[in-house]
Backbone as XML, in Angstrom:
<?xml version="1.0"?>
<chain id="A" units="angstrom">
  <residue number="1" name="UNK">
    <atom name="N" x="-1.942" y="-38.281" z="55.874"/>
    <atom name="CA" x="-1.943" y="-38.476" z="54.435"/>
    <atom name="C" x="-1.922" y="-39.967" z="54.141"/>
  </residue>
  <residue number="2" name="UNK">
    <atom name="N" x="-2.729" y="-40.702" z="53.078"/>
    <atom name="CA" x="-3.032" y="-41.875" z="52.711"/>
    <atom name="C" x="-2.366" y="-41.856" z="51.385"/>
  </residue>
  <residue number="3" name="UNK">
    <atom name="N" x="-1.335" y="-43.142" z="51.345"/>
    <atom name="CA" x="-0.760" y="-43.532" z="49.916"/>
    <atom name="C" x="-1.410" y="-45.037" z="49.984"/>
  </residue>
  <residue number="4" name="UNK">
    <atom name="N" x="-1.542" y="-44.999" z="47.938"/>
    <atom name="CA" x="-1.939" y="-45.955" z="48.147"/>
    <atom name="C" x="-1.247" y="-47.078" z="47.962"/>
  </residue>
  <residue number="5" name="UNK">
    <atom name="N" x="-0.704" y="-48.023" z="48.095"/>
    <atom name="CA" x="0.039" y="-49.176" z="47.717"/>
    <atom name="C" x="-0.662" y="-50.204" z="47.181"/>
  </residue>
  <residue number="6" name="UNK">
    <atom name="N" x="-1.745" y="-50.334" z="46.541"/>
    <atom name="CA" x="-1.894" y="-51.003" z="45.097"/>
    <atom name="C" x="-3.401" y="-50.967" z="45.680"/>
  </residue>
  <residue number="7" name="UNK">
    <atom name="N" x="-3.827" y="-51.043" z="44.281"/>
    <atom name="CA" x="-5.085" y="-51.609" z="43.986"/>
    <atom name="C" x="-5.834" y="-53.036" z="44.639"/>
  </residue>
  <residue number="8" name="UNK">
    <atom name="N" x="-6.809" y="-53.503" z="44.560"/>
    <atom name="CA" x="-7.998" y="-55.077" z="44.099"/>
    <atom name="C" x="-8.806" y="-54.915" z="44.112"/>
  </residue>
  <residue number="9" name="UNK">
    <atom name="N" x="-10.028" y="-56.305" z="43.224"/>
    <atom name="CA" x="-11.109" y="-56.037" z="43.522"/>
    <atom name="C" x="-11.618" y="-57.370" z="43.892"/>
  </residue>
  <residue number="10" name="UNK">
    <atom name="N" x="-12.840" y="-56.806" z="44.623"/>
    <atom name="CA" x="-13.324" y="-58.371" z="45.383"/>
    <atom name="C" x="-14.072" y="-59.303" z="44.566"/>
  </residue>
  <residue number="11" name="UNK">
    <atom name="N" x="-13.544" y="-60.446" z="44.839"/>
    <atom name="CA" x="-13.668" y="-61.968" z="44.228"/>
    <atom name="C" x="-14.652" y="-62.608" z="45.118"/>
  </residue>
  <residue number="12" name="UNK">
    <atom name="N" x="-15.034" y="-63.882" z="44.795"/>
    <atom name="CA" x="-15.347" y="-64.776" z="46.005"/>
    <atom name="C" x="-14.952" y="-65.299" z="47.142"/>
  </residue>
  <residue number="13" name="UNK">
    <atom name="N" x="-13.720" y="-65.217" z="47.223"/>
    <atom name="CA" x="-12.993" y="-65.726" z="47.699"/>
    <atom name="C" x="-12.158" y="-64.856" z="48.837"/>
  </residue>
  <residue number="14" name="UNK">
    <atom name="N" x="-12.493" y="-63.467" z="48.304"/>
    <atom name="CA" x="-11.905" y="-62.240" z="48.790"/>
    <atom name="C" x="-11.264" y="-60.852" z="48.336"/>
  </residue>
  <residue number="15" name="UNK">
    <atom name="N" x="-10.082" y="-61.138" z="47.647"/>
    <atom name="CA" x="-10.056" y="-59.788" z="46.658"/>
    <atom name="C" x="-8.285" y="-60.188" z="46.134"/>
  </residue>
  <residue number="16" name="UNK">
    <atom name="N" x="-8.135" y="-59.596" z="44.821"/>
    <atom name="CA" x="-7.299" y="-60.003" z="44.039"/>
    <atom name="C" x="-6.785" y="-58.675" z="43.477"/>
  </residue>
  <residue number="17" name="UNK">
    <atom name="N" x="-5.297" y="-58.537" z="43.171"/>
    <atom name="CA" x="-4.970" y="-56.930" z="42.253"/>
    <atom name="C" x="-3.536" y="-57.088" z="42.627"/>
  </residue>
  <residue number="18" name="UNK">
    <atom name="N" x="-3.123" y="-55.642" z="42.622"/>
    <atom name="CA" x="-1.639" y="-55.918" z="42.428"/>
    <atom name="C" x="-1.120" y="-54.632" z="43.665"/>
  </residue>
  <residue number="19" name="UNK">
    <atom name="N" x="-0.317" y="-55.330" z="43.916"/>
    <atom name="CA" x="0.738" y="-54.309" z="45.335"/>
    <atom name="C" x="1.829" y="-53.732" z="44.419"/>
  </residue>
  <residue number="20" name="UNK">
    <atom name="N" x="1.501" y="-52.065" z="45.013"/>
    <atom name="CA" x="2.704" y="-51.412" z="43.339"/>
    <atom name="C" x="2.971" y="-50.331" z="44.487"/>
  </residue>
  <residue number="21" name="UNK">
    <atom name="N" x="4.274" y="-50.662" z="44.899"/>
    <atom name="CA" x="4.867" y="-49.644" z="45.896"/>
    <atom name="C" x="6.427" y="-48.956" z="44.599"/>
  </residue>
  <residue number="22" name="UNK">
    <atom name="N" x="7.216" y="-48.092" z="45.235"/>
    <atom name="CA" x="8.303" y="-48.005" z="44.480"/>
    <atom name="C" x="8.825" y="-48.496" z="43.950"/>
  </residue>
  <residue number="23" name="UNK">
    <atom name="N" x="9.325" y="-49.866" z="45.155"/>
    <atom name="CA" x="10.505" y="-50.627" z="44.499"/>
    <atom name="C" x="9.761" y="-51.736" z="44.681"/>
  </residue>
  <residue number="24" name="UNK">
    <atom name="N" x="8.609" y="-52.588" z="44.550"/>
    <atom name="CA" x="8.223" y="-53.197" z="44.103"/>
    <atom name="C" x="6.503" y="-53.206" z="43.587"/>
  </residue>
  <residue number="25" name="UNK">
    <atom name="N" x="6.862" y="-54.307" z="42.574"/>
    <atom name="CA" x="5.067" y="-54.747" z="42.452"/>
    <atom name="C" x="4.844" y="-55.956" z="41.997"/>
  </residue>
  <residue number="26" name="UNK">
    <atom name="N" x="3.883" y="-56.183" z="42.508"/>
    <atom name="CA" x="3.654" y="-58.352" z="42.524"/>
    <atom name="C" x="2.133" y="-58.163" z="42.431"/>
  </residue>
  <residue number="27" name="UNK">
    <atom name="N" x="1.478" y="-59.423" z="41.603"/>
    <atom name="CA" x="0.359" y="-59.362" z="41.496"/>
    <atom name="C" x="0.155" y="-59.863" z="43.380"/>
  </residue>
  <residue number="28" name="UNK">
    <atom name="N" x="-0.931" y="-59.840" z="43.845"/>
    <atom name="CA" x="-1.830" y="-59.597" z="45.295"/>
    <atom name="C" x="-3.096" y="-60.116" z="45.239"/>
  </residue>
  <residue number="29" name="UNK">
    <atom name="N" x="-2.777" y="-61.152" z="46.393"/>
    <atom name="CA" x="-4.396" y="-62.289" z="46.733"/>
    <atom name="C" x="-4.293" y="-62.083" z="47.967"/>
  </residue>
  <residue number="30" name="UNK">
    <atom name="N" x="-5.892" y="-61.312" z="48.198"/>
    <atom name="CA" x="-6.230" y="-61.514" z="50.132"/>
    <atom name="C" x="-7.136" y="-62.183" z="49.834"/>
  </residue>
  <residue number="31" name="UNK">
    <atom name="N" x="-6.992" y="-63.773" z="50.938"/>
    <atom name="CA" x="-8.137" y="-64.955" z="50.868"/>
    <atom name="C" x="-8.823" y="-64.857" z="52.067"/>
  </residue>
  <residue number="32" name="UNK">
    <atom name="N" x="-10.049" y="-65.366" z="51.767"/>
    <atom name="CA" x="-10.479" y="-65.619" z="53.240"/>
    <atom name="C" x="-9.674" y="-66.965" z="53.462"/>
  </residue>
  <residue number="33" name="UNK">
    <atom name="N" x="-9.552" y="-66.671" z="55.037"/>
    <atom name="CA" x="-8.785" y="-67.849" z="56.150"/>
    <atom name="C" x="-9.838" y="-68.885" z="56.636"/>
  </residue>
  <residue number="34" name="UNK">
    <atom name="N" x="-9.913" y="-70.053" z="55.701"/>
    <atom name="CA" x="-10.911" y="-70.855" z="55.954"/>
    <atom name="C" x="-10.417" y="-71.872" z="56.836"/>
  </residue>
  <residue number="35" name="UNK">
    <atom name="N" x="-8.914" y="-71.522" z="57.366"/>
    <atom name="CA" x="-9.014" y="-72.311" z="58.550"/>
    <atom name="C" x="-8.685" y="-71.827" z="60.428"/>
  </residue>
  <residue number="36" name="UNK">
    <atom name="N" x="-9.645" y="-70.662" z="60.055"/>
    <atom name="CA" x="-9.229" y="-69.489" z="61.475"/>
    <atom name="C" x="-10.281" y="-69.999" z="62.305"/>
  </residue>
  <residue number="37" name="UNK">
    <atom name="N" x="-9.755" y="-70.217" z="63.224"/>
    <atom name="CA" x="-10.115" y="-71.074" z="64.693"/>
    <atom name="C" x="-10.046" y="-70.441" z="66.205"/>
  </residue>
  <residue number="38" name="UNK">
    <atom name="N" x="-9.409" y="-69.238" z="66.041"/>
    <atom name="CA" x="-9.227" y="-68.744" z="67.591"/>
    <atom name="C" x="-9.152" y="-67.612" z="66.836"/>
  </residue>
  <residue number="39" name="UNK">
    <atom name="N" x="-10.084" y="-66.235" z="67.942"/>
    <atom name="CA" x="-10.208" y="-65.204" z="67.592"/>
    <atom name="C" x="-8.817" y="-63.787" z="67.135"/>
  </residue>
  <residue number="40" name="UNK">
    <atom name="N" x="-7.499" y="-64.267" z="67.399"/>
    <atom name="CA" x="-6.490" y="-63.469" z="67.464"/>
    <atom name="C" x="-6.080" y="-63.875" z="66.003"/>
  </residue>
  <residue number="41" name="UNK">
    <atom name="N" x="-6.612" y="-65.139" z="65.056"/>
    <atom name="CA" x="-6.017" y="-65.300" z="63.593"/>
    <atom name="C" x="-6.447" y="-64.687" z="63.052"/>
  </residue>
  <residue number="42" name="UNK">
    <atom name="N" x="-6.055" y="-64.066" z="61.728"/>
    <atom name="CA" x="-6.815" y="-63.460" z="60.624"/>
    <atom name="C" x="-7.756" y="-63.723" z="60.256"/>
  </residue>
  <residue number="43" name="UNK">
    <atom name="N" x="-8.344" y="-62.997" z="59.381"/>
    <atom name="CA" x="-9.782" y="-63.251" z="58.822"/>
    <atom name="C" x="-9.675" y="-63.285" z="57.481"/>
  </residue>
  <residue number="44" name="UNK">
    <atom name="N" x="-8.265" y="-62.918" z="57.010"/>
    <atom name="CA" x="-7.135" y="-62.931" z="55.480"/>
    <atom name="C" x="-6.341" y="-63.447" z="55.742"/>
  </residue>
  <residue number="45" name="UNK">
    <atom name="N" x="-5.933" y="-64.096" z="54.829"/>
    <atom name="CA" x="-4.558" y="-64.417" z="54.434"/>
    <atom name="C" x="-3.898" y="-63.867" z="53.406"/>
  </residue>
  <residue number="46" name="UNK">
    <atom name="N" x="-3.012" y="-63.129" z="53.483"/>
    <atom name="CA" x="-2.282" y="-62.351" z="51.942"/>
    <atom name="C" x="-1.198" y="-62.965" z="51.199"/>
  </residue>
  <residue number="47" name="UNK">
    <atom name="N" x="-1.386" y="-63.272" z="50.099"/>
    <atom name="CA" x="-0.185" y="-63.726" z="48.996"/>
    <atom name="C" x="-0.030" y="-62.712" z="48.330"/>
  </residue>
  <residue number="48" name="UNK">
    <atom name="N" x="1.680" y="-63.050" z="47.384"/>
    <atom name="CA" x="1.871" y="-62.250" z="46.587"/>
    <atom name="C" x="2.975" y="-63.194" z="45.691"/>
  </residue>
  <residue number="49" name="UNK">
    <atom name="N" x="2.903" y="-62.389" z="44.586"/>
    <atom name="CA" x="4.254" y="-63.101" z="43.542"/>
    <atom name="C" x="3.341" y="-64.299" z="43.058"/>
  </residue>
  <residue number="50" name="UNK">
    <atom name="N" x="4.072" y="-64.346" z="41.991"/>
    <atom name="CA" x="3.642" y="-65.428" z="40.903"/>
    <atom name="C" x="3.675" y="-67.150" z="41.576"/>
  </residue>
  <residue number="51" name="UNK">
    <atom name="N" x="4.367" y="-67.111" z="42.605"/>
    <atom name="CA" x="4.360" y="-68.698" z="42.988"/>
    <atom name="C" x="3.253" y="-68.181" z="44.608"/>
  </residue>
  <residue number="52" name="UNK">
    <atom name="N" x="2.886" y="-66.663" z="45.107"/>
    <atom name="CA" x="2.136" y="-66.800" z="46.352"/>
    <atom name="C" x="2.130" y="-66.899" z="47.613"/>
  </residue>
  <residue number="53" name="UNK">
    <atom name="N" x="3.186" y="-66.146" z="47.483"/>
    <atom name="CA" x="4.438" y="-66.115" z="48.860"/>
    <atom name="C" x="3.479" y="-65.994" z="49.824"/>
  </residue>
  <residue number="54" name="UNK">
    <atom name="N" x="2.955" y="-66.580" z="51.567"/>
    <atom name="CA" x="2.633" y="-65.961" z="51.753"/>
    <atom name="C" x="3.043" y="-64.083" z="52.966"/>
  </residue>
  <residue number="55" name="UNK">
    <atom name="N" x="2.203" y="-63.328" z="52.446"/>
    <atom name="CA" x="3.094" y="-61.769" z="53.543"/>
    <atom name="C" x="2.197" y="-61.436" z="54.477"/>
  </residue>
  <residue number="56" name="UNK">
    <atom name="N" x="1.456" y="-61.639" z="54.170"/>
    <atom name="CA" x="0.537" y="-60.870" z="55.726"/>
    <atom name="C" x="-0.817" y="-61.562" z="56.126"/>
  </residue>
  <residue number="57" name="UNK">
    <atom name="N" x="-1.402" y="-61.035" z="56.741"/>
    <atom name="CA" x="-3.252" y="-61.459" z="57.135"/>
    <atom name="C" x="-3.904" y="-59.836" z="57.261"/>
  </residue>
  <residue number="58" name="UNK">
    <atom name="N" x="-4.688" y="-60.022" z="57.186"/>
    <atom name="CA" x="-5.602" y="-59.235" z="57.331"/>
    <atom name="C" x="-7.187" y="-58.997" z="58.493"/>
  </residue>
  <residue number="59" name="UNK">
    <atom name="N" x="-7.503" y="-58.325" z="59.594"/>
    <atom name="CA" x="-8.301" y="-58.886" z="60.093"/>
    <atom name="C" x="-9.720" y="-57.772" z="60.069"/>
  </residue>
  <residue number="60" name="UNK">
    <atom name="N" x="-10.840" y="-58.222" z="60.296"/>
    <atom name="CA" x="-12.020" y="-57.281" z="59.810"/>
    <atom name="C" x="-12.281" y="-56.443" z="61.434"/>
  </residue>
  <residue number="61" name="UNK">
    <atom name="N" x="-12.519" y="-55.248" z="61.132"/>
    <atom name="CA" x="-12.495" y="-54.488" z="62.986"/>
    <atom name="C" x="-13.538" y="-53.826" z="62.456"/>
  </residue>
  <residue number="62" name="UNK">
    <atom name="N" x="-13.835" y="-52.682" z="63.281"/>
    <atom name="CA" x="-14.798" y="-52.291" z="63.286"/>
    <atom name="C" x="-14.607" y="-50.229" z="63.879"/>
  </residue>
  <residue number="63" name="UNK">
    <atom name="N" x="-14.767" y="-49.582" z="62.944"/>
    <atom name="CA" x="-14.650" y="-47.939" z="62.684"/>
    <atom name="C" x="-15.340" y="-47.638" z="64.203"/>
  </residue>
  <residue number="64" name="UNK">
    <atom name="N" x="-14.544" y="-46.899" z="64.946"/>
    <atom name="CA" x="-15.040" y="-46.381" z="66.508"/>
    <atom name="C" x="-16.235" y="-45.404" z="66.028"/>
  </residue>
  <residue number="65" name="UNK">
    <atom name="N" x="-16.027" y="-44.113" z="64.706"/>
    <atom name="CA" x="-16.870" y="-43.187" z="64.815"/>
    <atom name="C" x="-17.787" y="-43.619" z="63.943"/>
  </residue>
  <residue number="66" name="UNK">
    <atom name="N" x="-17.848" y="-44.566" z="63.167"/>
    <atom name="CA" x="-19.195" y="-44.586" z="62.246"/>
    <atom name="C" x="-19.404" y="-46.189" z="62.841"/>
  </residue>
  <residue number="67" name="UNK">
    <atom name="N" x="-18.827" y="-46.919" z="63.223"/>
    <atom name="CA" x="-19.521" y="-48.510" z="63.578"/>
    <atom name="C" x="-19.055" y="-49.293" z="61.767"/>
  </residue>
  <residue number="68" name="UNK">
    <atom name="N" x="-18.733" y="-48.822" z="60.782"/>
    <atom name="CA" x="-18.799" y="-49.368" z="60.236"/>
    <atom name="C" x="-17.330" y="-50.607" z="59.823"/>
  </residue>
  <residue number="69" name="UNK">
    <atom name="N" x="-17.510" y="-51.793" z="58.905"/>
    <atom name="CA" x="-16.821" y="-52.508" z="59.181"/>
    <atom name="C" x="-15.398" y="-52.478" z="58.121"/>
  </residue>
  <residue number="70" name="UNK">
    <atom name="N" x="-14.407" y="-52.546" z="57.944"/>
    <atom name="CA" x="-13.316" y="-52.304" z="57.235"/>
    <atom name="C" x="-12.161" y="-53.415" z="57.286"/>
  </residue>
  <residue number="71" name="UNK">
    <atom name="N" x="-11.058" y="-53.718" z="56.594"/>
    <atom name="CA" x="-10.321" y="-54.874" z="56.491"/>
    <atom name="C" x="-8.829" y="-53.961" z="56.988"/>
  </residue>
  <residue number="72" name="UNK">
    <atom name="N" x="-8.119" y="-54.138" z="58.329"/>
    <atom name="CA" x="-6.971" y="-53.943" z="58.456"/>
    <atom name="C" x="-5.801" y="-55.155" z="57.988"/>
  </residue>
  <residue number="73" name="UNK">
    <atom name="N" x="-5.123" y="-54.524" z="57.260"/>
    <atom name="CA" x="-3.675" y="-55.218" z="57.012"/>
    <atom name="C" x="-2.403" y="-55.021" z="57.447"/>
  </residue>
  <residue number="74" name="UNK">
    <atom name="N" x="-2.142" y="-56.186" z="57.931"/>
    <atom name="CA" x="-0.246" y="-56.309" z="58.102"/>
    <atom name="C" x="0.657" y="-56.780" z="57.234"/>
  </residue>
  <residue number="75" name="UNK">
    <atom name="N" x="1.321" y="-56.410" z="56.718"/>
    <atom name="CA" x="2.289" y="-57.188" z="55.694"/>
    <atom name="C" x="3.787" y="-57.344" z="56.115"/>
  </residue>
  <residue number="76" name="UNK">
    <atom name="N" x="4.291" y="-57.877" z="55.560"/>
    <atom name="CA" x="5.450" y="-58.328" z="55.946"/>
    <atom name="C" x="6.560" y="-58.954" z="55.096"/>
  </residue>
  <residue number="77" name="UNK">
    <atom name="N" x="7.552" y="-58.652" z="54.551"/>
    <atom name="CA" x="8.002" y="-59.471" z="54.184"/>
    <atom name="C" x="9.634" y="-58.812" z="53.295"/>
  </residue>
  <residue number="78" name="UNK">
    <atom name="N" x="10.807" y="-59.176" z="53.551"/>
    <atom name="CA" x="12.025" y="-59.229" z="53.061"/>
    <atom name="C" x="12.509" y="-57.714" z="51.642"/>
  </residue>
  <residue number="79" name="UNK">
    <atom name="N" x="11.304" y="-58.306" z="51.190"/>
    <atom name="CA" x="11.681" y="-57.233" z="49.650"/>
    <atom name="C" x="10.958" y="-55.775" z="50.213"/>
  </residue>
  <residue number="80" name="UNK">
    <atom name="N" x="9.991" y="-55.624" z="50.879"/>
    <atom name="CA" x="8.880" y="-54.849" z="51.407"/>
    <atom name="C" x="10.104" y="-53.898" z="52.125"/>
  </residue>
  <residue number="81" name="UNK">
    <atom name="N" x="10.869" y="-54.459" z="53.122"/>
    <atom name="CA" x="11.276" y="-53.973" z="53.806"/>
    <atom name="C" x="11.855" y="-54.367" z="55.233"/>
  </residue>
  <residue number="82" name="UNK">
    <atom name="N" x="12.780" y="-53.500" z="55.913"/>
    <atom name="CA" x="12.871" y="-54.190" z="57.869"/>
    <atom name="C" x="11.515" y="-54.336" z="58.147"/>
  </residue>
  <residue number="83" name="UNK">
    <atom name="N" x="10.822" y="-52.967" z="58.148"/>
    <atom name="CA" x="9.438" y="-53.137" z="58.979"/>
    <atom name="C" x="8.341" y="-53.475" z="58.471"/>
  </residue>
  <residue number="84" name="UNK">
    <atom name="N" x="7.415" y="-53.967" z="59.264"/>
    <atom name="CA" x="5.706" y="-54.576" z="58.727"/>
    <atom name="C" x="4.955" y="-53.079" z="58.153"/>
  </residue>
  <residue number="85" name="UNK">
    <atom name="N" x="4.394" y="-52.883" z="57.301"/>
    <atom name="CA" x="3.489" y="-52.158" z="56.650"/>
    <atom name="C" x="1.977" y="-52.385" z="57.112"/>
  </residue>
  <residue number="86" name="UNK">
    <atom name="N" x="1.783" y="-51.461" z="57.171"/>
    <atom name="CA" x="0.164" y="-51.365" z="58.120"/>
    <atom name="C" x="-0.766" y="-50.654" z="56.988"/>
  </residue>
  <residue number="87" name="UNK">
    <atom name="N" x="-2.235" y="-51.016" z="56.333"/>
    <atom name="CA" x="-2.796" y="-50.554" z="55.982"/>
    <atom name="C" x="-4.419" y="-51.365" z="55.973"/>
  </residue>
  <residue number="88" name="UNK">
    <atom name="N" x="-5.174" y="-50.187" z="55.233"/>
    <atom name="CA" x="-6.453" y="-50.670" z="55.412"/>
    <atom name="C" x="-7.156" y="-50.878" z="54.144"/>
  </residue>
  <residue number="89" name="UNK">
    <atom name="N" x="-8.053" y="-51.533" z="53.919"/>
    <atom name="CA" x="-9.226" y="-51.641" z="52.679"/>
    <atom name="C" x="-9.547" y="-50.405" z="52.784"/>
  </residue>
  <residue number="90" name="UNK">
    <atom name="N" x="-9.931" y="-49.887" z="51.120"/>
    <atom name="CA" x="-10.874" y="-48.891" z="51.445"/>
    <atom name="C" x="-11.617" y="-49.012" z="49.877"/>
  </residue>
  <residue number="91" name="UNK">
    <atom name="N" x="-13.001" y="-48.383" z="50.233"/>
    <atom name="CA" x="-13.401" y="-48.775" z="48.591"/>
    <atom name="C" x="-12.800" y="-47.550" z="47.763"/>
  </residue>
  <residue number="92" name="UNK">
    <atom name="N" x="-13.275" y="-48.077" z="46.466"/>
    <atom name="CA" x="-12.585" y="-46.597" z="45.561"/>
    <atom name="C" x="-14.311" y="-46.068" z="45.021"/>
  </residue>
  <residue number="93" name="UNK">
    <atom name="N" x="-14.473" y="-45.044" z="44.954"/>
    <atom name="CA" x="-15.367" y="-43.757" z="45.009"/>
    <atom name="C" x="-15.605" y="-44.233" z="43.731"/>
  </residue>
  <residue number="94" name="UNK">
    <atom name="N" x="-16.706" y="-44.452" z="43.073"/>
    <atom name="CA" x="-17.960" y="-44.895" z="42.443"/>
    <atom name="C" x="-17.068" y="-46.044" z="40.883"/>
  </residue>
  <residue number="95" name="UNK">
    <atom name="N" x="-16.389" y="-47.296" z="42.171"/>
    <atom name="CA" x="-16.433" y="-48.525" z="41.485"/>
    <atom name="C" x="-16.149" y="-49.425" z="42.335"/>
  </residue>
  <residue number="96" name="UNK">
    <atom name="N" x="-17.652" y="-49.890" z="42.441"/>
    <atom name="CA" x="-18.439" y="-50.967" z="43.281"/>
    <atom name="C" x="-17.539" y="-52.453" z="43.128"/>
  </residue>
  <residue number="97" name="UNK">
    <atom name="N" x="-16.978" y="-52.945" z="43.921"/>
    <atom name="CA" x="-16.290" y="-53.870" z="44.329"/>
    <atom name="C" x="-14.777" y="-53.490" z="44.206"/>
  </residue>
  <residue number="98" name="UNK">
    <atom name="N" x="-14.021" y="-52.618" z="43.840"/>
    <atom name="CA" x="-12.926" y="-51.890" z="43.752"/>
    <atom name="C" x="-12.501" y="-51.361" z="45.067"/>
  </residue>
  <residue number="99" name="UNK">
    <atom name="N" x="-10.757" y="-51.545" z="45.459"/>
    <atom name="CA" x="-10.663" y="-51.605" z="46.762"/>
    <atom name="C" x="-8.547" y="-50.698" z="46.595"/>
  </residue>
  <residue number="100" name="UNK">
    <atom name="N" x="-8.605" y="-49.931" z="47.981"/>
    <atom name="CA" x="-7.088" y="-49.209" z="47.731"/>
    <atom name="C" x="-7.063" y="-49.462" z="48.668"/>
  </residue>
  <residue number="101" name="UNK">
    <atom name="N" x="-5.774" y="-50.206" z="48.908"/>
    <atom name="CA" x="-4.447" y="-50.480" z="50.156"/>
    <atom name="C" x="-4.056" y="-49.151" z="50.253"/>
  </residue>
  <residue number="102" name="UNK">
    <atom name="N" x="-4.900" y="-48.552" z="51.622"/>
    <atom name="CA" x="-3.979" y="-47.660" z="51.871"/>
    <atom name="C" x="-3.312" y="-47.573" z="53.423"/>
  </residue>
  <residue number="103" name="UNK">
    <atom name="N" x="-1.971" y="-46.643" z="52.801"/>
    <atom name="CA" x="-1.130" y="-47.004" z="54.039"/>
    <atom name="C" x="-1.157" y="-46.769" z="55.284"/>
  </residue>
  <residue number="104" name="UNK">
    <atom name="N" x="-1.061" y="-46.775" z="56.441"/>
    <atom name="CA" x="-1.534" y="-46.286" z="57.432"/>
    <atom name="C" x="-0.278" y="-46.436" z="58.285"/>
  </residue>
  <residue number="105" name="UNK">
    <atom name="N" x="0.246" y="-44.937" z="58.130"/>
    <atom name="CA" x="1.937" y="-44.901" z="58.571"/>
    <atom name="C" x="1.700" y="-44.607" z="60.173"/>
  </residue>
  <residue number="106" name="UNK">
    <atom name="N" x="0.769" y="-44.416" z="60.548"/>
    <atom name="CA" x="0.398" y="-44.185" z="62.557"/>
    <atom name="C" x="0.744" y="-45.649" z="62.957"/>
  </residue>
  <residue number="107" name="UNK">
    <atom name="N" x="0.665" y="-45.964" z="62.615"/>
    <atom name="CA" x="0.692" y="-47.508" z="63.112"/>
    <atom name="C" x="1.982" y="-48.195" z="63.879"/>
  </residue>
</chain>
């Protein structure tokens, strides 16, 4: 089962919206990492909160059964919780640049 933990939609830059879990919600910036240099860094960088904390990265992989390409996320951070939160991009069903964090509790 997939929850979603917030909304964005993609920018230039990468994608922008808001992380709306229970007990919290903060507006949400995944940037591209324009300074990733060795293949194990992100390919995102994730902020949140009005000053841009940053919580996680994000890196682009690739779907075993269809080949196709998708944005995994790690997050992290104090208010969130003890543990890192694992989820993925996914688009939302007929609105083109529109995107759901969803959770991916296997992880």
């Amino acid at each position: 089962m997939a929850n979603a933990l917030g909304y964005v939609t993609e920018t230039k830059t990468g994608f922008e919206g808001t992380l709306a879990m229970m007990s919290l919600s903060a507006p949400l910036i995944i940037r591209k990492n324009a300074e990733k240099s060795a293949p194990a860094q992100p390919d995102y960088r994730i902020f949140a909160g009005e000053i841009e904390t940053e919580i996680g990265g994000g890196w682009i992989m690739k779907a075993k059964s269809s080949g196709k390409e998708y944005i995994s996320l790690t997050l992290a951070d104090p208010q969130i919780g003890p543990r890192r939160i694992y989820a993925n991009l996914a688009p939302v069903k007929g609105k083109k640049g529109r995107y759901a964090l969803l959770w991916n509790p296997g992880e």
